[in-house]
Structures are given as structure tokens and as C-alpha cells.
Backbone as JSON, one array per atom type, in Angstrom:
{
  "sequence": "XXXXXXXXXXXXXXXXXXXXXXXXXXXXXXXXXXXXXXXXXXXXXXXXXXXXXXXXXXXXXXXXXXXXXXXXXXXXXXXXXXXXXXXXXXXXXXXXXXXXXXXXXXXXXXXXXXXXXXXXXXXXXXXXXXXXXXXXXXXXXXXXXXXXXXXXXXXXXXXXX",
  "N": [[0.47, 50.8, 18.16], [1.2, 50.47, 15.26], [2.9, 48.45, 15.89], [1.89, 46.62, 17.0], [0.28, 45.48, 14.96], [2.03, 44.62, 13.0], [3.54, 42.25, 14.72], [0.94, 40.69, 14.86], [0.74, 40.8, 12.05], [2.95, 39.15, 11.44], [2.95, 36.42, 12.88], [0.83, 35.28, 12.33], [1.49, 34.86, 9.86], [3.54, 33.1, 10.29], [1.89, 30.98, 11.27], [0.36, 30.31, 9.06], [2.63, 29.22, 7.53], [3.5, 27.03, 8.87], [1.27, 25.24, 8.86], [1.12, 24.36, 6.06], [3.68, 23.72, 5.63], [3.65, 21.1, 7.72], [1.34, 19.6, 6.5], [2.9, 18.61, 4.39], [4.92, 16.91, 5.43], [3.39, 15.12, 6.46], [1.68, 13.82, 4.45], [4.82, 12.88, 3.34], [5.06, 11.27, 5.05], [3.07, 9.3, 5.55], [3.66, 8.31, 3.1], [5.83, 6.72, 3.27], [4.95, 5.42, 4.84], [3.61, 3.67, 3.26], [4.84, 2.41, 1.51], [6.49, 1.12, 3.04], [4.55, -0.32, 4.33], [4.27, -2.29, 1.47], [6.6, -3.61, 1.15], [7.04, -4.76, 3.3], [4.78, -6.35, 2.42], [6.07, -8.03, 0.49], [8.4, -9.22, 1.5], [6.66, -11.66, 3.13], [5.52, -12.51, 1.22], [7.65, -13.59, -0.23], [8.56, -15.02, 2.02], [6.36, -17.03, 1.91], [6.39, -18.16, -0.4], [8.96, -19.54, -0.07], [8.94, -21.45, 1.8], [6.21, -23.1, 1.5], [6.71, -23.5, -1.07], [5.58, -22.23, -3.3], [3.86, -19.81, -4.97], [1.15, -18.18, -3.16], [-2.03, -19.73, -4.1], [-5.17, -18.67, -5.08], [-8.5, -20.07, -5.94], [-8.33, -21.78, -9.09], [-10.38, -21.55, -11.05], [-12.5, -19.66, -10.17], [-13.18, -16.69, -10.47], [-14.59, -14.61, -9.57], [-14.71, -13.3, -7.14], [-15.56, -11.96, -4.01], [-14.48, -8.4, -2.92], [-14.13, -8.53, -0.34], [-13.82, -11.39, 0.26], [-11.29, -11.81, -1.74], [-9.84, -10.24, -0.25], [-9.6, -11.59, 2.62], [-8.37, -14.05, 1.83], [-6.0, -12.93, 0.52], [-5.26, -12.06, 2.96], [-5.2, -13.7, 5.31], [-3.26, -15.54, 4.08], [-0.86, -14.18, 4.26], [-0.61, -13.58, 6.82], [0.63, -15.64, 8.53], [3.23, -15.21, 7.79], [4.4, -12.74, 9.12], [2.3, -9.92, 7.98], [-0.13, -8.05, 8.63], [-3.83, -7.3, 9.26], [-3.44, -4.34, 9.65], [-1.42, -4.09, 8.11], [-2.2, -3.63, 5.65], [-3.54, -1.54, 4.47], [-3.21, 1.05, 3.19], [-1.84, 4.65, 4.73], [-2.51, 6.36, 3.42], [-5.14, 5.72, 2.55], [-7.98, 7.02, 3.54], [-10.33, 6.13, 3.47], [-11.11, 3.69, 3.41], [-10.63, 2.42, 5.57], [-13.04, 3.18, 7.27], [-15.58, 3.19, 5.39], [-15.96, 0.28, 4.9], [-15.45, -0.63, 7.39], [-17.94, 0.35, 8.03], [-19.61, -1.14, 6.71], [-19.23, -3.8, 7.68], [-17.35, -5.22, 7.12], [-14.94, -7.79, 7.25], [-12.6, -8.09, 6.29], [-10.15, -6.72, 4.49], [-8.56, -4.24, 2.33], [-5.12, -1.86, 0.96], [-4.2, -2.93, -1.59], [-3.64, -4.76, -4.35], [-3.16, -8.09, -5.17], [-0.9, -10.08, -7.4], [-1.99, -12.52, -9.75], [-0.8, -15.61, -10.18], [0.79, -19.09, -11.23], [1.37, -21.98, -9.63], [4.19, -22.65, -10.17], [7.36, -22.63, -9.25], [8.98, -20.6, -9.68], [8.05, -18.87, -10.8], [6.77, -16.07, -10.1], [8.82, -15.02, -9.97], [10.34, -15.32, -12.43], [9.64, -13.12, -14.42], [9.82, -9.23, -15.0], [7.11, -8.57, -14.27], [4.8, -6.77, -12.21], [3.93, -7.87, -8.59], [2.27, -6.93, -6.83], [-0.03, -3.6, -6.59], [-1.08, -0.74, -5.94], [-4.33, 0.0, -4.95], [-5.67, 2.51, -5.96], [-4.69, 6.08, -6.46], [-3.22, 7.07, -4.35], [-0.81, 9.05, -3.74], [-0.5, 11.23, -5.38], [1.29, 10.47, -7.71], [0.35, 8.77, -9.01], [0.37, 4.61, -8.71], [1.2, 2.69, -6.33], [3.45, 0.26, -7.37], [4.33, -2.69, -6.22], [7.67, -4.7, -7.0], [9.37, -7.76, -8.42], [11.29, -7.44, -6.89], [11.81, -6.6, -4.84], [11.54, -3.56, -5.16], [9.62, -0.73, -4.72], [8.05, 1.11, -6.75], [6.75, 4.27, -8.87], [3.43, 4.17, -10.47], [3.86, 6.14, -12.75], [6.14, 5.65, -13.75], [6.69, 3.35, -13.69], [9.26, 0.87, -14.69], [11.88, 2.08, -13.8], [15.14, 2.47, -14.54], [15.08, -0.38, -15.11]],
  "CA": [[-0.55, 50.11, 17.41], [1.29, 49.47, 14.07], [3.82, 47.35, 16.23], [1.38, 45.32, 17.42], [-0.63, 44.68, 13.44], [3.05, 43.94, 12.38], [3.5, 41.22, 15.15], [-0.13, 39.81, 14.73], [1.21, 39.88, 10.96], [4.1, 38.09, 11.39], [2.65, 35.55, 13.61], [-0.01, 34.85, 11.28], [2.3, 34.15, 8.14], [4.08, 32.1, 10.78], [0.91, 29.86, 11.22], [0.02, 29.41, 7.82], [3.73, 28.59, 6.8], [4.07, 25.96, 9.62], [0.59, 24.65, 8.74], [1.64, 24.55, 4.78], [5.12, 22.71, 5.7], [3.38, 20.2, 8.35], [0.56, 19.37, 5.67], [3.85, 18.28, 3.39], [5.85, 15.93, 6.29], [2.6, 14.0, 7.12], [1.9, 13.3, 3.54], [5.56, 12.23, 3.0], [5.76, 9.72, 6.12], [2.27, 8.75, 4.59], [3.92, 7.23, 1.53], [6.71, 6.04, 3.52], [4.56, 3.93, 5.83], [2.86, 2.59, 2.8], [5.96, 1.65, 1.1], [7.02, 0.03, 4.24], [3.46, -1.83, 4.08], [4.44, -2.91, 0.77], [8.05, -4.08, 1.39], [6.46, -6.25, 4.56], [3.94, -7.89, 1.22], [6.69, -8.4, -0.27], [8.61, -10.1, 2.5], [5.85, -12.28, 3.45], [5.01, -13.45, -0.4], [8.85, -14.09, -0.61], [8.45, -16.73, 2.56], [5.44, -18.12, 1.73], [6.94, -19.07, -1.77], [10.1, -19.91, 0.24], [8.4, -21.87, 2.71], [5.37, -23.7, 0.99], [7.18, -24.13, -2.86], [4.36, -21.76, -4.77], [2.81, -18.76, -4.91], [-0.45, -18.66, -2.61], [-3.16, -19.97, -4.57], [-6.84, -18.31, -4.95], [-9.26, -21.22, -6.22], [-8.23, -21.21, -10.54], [-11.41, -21.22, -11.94], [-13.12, -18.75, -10.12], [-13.13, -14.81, -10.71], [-16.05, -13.95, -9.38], [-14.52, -12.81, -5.7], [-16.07, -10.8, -3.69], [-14.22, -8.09, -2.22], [-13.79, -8.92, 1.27], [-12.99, -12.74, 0.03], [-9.91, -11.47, -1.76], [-8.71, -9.94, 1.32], [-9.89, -12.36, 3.45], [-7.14, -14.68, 0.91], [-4.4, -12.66, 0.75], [-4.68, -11.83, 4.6], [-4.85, -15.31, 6.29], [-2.55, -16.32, 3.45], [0.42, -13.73, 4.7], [-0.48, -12.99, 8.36], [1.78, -16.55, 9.24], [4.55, -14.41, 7.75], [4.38, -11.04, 9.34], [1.2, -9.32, 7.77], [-1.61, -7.68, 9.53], [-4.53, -6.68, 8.57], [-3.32, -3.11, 9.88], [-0.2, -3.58, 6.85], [-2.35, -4.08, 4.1], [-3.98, -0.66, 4.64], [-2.26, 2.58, 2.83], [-2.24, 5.18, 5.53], [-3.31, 7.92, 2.92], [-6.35, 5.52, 2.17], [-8.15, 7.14, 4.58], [-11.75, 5.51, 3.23], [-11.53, 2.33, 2.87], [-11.34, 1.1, 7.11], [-13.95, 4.0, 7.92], [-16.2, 2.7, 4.52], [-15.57, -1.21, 5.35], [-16.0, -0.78, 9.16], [-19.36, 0.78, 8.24], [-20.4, -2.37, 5.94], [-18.95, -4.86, 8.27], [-16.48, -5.94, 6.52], [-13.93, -8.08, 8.45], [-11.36, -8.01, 5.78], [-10.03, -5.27, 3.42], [-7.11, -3.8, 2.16], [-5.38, -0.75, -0.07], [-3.32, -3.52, -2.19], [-4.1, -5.74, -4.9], [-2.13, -8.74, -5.97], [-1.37, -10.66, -8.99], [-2.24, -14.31, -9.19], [0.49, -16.76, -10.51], [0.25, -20.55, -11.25], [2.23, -22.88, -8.5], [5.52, -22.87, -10.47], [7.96, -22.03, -7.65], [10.21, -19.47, -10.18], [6.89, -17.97, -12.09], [6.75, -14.82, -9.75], [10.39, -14.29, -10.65], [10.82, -15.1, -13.59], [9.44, -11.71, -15.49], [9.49, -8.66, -14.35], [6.2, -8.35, -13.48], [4.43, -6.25, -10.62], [3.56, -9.03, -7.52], [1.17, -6.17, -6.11], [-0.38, -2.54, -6.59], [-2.38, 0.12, -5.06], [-6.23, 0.45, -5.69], [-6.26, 3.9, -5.85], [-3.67, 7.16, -6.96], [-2.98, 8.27, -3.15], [0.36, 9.37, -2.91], [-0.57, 11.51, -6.31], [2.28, 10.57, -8.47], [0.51, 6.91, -9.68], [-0.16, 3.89, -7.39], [2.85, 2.47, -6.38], [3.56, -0.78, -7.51], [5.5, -3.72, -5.28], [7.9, -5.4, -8.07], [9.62, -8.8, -7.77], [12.92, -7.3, -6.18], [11.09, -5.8, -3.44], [11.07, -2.18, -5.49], [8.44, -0.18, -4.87], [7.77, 2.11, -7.48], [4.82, 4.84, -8.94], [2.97, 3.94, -11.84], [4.09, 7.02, -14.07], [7.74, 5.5, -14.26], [7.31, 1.78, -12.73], [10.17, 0.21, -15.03], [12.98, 3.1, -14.22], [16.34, 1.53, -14.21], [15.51, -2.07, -15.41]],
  "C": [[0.02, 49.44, 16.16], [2.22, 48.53, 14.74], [2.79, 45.94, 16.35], [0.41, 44.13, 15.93], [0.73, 43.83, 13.16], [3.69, 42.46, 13.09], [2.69, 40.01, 15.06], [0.44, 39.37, 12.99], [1.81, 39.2, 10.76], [3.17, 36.71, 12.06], [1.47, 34.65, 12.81], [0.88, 34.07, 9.69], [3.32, 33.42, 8.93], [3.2, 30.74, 10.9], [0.82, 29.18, 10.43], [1.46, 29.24, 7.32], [3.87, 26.68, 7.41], [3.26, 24.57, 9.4], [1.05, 23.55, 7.03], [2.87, 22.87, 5.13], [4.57, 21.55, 6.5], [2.49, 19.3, 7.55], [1.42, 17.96, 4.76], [4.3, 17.09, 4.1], [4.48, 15.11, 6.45], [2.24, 13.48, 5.44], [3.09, 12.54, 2.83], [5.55, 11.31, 4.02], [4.32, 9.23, 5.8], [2.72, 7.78, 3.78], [5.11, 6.91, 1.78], [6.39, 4.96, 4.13], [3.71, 3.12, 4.55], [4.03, 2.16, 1.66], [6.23, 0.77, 2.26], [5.99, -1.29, 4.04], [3.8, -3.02, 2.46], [5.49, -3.93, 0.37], [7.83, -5.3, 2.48], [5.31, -6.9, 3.74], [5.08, -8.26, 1.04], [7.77, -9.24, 0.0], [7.85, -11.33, 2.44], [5.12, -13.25, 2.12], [6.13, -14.48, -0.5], [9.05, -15.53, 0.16], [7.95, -17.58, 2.33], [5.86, -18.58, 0.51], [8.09, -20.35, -0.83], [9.66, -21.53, 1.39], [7.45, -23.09, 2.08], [6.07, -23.97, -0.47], [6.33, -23.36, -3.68], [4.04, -20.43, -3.86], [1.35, -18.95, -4.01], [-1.37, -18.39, -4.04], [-4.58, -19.55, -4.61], [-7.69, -19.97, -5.95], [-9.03, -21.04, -7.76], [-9.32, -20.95, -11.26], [-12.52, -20.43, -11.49], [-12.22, -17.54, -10.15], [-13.66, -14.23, -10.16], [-15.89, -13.73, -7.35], [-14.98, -11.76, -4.94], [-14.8, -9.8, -2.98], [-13.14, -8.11, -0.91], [-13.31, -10.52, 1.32], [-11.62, -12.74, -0.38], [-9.25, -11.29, -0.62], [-8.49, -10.92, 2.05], [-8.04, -13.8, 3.08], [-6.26, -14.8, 1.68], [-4.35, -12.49, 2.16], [-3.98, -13.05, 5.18], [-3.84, -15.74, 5.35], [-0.98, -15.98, 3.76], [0.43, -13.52, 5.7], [0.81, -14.21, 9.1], [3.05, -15.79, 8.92], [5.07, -13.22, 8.12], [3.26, -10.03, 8.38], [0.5, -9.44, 8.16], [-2.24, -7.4, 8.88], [-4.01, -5.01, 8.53], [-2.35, -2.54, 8.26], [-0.77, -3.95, 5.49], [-3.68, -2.88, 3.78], [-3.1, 0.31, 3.88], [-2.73, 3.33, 4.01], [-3.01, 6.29, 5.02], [-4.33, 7.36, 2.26], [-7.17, 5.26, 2.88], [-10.52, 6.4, 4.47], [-11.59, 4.25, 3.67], [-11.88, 1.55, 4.92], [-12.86, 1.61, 7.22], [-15.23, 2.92, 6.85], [-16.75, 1.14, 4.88], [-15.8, -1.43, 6.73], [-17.64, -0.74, 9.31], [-20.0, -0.29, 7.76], [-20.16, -3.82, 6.66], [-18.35, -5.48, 8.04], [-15.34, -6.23, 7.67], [-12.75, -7.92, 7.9], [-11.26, -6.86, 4.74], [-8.75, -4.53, 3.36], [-6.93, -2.54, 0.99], [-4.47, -1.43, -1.5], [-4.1, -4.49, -3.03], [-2.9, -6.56, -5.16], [-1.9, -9.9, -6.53], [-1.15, -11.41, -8.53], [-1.07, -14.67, -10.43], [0.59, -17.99, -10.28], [1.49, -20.92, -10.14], [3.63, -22.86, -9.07], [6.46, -21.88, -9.26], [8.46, -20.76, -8.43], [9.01, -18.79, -10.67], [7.03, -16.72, -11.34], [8.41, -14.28, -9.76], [10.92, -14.51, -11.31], [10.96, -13.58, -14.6], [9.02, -10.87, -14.43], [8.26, -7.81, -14.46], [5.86, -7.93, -12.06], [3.76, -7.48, -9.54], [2.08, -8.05, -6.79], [1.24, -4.64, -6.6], [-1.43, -1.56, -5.7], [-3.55, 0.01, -5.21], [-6.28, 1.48, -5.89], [-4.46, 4.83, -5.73], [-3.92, 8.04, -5.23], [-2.2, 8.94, -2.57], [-0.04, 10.73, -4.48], [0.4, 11.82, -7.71], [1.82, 8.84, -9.33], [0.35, 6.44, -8.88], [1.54, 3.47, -7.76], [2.75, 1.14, -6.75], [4.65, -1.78, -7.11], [6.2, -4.42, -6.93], [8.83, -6.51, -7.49], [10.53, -8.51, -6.96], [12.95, -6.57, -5.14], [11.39, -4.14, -3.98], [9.88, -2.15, -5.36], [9.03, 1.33, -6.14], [6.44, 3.11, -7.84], [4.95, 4.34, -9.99], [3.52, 5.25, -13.43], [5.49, 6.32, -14.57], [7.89, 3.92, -13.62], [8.6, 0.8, -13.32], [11.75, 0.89, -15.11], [14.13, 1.87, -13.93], [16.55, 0.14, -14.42], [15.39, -2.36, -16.64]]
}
């Protein structure tokens, strides 16, 4: 009898270790696939500069975007370069399709990113962030895309420059 508590015990603090450690690996390839998503913006900004002469353009004198128009933007504005809607998703922002699916939204993303007048060099001139997270989901800061295709978190986004 105690052999068999001491096996059920073991086997048990084998569960919850494996659970524990598996918890950990899906949260790190989490915030590897959304670095990746951010490295394929950051691609896809780099052509469309490279390609067209400018920064994509939102309309200058409005602000007043809804939402799903932003996306709508930046989507159609990088999908000719390799961006999907699927890569402009964080994987650990597990609201926003479920949320957005429910409202009907056709477009939507876990990325924001900064506007910049037509000068071909303006997004690399200063180092300024090109894009960020909406939301603290890796819990170290949002990460922020910077011109040199770093991704970084927000607690430390200027290490090393």
C-alpha cells in the first residue's frame, strides 16, 4: 500500500512539473512567433519604402480612424509585401480575433504603427520605434519593432544604442 501512495506521489509531482515547464515553452514560442510577426512588419515597411519612395501614407489630416480602418490601412498597405492578416496578430493576444470576429470586424491587428511624412529617409533617420504592441503580453513591456529591424520590450527599448 505505501508503495503504491509513493508511486501515485511521484507521478503526480511528475504531472504538475511537466504541466508547470510546458505552460513556460508555449509562452516562450508565443513571443517568438510574435517577434517573427514583427520582423515580417518590418520587412514589408522596408519594401514598400524601397519600392514606392515613402512611407505608406494614412490620409494627413485625419485622426479620427476607426479601428478596423487603421488595420484595414496598414493591412492592404503590406499584404503586397508578405503580410497577412494572420502576421499582424500576436499569438499571446488571444482576444482580439475571438472579440473582432464577434463584432465583424474584417480587419484587426496586435500592432500599431507610427505615421511618417513621404520623405524617403524620415523612418530612418531617428531612432524612432516604426511599430508597437497594443497591449503588455509577453509581460516584460510591449515589444517595440525599431528601424533596424530590433525588436525590443518597452522596459529597456534603447539597450545598446
Amino acid at each position: 500500500m505505501v508503495e503504491l501512495l509513493v508511486a501515485v506521489g511521484i507521478g503526480i509531482f511528475l504531472i504538475s512539473l511537466t504541466v508547470v515547464v510546458s505552460d513556460t515553452f508555449i509562452k516562450r514560442a508565443r513571443k517568438v512567433a510574435c517577434i517573427a510577426n514583427m520582423r515580417v512588419l518590418h520587412s514589408s515597411l522596408v519594401a514598400h519604402v524601397t519600392d514606392k519612395g515613402y512611407w505608406p501614407q494614412m490620409e494627413e489630416d485625419r485622426f479620427d480612424y476607426t479601428e478596423e480602418e487603421f488595420f484595414k490601412f496598414w493591412i492592404l498597405a503590406t499584404e503586397p509585401y508578405g503580410m497577412s492578416q494572420d502576421s499582424w496578430i500576436c499569438p499571446s493576444d488571444r482576444n482580439v480575433a475571438r472579440i473582432h470576429g464577434a463584432m465583424g470586424s474584417e480587419y484587426f491587428g496586435s500592432y500599431n504603427v507610427t505615421r511618417f511624412d513621404k520623405a524617403p529617409a524620415t523612418p530612418f533617420r531617428w531612432n524612432q520605434p516604426w511599430a508597437m504592441e497594443r497591449g503588455n503580453f509577453h509581460g516584460k513591456g510591449v515589444h517595440i519593432l525599431m528601424p533596424d529591424g530590433s525588436v525590443d520590450d518597452s522596459q529597456n527599448p534603447f539597450a545598446g544604442r
